[in-house]
C-alpha positions as CSV (number, residue, x, y, z in Angstrom):
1,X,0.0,0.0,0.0
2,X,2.7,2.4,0.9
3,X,4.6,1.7,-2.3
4,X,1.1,2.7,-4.3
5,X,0.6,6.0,-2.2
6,X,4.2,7.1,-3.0
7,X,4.1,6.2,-6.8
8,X,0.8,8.1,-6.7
9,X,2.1,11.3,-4.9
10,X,5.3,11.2,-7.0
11,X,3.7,10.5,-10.5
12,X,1.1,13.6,-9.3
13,X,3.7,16.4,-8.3
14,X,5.4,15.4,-11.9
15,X,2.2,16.0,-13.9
16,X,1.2,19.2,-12.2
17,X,5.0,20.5,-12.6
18,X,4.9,19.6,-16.4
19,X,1.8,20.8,-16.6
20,X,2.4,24.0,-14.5
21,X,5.9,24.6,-16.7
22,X,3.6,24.2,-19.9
23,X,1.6,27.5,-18.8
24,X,-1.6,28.6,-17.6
25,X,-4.5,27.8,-19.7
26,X,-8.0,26.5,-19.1
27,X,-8.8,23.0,-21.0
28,X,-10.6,24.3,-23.5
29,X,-8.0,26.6,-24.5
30,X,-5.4,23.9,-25.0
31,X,-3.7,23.8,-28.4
32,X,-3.9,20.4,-30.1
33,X,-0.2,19.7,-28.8
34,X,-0.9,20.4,-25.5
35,X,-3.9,18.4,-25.6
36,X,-2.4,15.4,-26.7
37,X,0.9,16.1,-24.3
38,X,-1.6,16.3,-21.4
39,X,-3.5,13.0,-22.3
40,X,-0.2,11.0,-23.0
41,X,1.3,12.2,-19.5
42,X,-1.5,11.3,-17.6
43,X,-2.2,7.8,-19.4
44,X,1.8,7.5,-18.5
45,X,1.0,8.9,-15.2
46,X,-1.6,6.0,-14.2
47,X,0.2,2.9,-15.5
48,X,3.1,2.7,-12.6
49,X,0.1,3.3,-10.0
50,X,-1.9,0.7,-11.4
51,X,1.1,-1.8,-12.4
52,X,3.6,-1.9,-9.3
53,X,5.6,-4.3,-11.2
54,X,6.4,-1.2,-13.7
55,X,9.6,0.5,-13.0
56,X,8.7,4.1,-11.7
57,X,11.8,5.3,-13.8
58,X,10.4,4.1,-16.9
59,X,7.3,6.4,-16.7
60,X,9.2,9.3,-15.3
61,X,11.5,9.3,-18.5
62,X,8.7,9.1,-20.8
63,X,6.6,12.1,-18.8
64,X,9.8,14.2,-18.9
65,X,10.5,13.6,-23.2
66,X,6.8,14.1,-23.9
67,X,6.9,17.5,-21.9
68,X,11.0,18.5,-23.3
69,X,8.9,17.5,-27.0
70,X,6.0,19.7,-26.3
71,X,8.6,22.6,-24.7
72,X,10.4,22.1,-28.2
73,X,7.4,22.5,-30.0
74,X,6.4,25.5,-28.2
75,X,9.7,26.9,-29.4
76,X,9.5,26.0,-33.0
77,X,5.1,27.5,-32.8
78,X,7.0,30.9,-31.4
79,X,9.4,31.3,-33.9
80,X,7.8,29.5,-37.6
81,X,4.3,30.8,-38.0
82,X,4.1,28.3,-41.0
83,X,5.0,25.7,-37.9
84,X,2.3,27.1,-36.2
85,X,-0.7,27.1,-38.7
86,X,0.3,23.6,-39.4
87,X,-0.2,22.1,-35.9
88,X,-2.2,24.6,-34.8
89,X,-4.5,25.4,-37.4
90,X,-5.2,29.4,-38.2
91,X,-8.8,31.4,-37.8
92,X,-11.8,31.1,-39.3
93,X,-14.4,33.5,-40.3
94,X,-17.6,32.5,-40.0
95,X,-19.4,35.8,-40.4
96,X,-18.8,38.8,-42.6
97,X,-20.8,41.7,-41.9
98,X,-23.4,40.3,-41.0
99,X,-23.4,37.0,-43.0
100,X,-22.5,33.6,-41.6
101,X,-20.2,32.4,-44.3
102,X,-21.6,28.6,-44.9
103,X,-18.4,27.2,-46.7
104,X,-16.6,27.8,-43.8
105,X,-19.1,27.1,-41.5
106,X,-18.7,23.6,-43.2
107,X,-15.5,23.6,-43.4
108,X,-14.8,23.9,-39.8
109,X,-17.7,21.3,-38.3
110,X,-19.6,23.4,-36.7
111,X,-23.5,23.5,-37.2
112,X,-25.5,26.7,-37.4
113,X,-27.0,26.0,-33.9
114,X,-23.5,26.0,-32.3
115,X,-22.9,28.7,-33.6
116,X,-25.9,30.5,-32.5
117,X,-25.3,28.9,-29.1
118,X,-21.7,31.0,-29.1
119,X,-23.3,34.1,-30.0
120,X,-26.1,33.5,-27.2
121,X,-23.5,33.0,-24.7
122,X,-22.0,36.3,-25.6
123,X,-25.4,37.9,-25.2
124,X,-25.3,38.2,-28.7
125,X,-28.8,36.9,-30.5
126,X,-29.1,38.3,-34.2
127,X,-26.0,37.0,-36.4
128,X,-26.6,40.1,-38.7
129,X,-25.8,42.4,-35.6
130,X,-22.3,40.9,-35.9
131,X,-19.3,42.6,-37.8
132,X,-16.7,39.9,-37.3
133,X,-17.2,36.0,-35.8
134,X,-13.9,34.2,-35.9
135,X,-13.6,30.8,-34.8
136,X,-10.1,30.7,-33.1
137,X,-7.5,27.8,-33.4
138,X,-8.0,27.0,-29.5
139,X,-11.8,26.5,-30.8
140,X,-13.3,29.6,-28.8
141,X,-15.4,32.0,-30.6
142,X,-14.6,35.5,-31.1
143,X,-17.6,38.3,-32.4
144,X,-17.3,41.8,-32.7
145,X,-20.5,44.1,-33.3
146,X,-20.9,46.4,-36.0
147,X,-20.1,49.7,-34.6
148,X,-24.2,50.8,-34.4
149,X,-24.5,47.7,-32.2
150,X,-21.9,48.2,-29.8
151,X,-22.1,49.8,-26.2
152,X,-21.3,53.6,-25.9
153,X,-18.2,54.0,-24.0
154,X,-17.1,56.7,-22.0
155,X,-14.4,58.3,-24.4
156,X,-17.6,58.8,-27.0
157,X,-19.6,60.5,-24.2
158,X,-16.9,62.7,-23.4
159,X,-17.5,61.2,-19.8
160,X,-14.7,61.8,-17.1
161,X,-13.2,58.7,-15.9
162,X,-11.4,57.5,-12.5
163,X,-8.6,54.8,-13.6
164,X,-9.4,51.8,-12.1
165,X,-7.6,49.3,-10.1
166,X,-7.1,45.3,-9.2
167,X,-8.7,45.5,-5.2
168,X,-5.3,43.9,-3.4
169,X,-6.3,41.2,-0.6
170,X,-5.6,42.4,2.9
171,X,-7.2,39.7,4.6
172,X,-8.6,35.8,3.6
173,X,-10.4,33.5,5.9
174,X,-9.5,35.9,9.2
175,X,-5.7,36.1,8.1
176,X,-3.6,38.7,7.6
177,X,-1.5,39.0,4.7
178,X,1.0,41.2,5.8
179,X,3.2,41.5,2.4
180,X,0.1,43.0,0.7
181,X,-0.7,45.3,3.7
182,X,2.8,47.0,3.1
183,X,2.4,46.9,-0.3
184,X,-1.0,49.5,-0.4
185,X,1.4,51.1,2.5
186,X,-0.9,50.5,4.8
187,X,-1.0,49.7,8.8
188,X,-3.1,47.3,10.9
189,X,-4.0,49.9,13.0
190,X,-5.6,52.1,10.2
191,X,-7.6,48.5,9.2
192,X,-8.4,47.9,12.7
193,X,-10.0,51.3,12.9
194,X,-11.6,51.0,9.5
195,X,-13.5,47.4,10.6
196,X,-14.2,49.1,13.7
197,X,-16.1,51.8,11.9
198,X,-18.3,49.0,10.1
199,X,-18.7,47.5,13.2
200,X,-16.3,44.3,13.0
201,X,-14.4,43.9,16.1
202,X,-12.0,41.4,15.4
203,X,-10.1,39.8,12.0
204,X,-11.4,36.5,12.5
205,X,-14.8,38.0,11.5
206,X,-13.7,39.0,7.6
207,X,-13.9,36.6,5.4
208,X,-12.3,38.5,2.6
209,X,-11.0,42.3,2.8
210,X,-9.9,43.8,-0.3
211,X,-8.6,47.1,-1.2
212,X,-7.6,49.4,-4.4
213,X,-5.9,52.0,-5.0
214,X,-8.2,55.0,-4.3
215,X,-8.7,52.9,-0.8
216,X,-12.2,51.7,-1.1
217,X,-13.3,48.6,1.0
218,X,-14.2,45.3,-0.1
219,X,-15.5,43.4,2.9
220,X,-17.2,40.4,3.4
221,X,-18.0,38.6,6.3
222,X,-18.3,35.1,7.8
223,X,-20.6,32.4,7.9
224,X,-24.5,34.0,8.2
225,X,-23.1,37.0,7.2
226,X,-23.2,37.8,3.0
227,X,-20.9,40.8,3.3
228,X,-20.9,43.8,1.4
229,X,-19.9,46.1,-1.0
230,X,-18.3,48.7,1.3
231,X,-16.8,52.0,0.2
């Protein structure tokens, strides 16, 4: 049993390190190499768990040349776009101006109702309000509206505008985090005070404290508690 549980924790921290060192990216975002490098490594992954008579070695090695093969082909994708349309694939547009282009709609194996199913979960639900729908070689769909269709911003209002600002976490789960506290050059005393004034007595109460720049409070409690928007 031991043996198992140590093939299994070291066959795990290997994965999640290739996988780690390969980037960040969500599953359905993978490029076809990545995918494929991800489903090798785990099938190589299970078979010294589930075959102790495997040597551990063995799997290692192969984990570590499909990752340094993947790494490589990363390399070559960075520097050879011909490299990169090749295993990657390139774009497709599936509407024009307002028309859903039907050869390529074909051409890329997607039916009409996925497509309207992208466009729905972009809040988008008339194809003809569309400028530009790519379908991107990770297999997401992009849409931009045609400029009568698309929100007003502030710029075209001549609106003034604050900048805004990532809220930093101060506190998680009733814990300070002290690098981040010194970071917004803050003290505890000055968030002491602050909770005190939205009657919160104690840090093991907060749940989650944020702040940004222009020092507006993010706070939300514990347990029963929602928490709150707080300026």
């Amino acid at each position: 049993m031991m043996i198992i549980l140590a093939r299994t924790v070291i066959m795990f921290l290997l994965v999640v390190a290739a996988m780690r060192l390969m980037g960040k990216r969500q599953l359905g975002q993978l490029e076809p190499s990545e995918l494929v490098a991800a489903l090798i490594m785990s099938e190589l992954a299970a078979m010294p768990i589930v075959d102790i008579g495997l040597p551990i070695l063995h799997a290692v090695a192969a984990v570590v040349t499909i990752f340094a093969l993947q790494m490589l082909m990363s390399e070559v994708m960075l520097k050879n776009i011909k490299a990169r349309q090749v295993l990657c694939g390139k774009a497709s547009l599936l509407i024009n101006d307002g028309k859903i282009m039907q050869p390529e709609l074909k051409r890329s194996r997607m039916t009409v109702d996925e497509l309207i199913e992208e466009l729905r979960l972009k809040d988008i639900t008339d194809p003809g309000k569309v400028q530009y729908a790519m379908l991107e070689a990770n297999g997401s769909l992009s849409a931009i509206l045609r400029p009568e269709y698309q929100p007003v911003t502030a710029a075209q209002m001549n609106a003034a505008t604050e900048p805004s600002s990532m809220p930093t976490i101060i506190i998680s789960d009733g814990k300070w985090l002290r690098g981040n506290l010194e970071k917004c050059g803050l003290s505890d005393d000055y968030i002491d005070g602050e909770l005190r004034a939205r009657n919160v007595t104690h840090v093991s109460q907060v749940f989650l404290l944020m702040i940004d720049r222009q020092h507006k409070f993010y706070l939300y409690l514990k347990d029963e508690n929602d928490g709150s928007d707080l300026k």
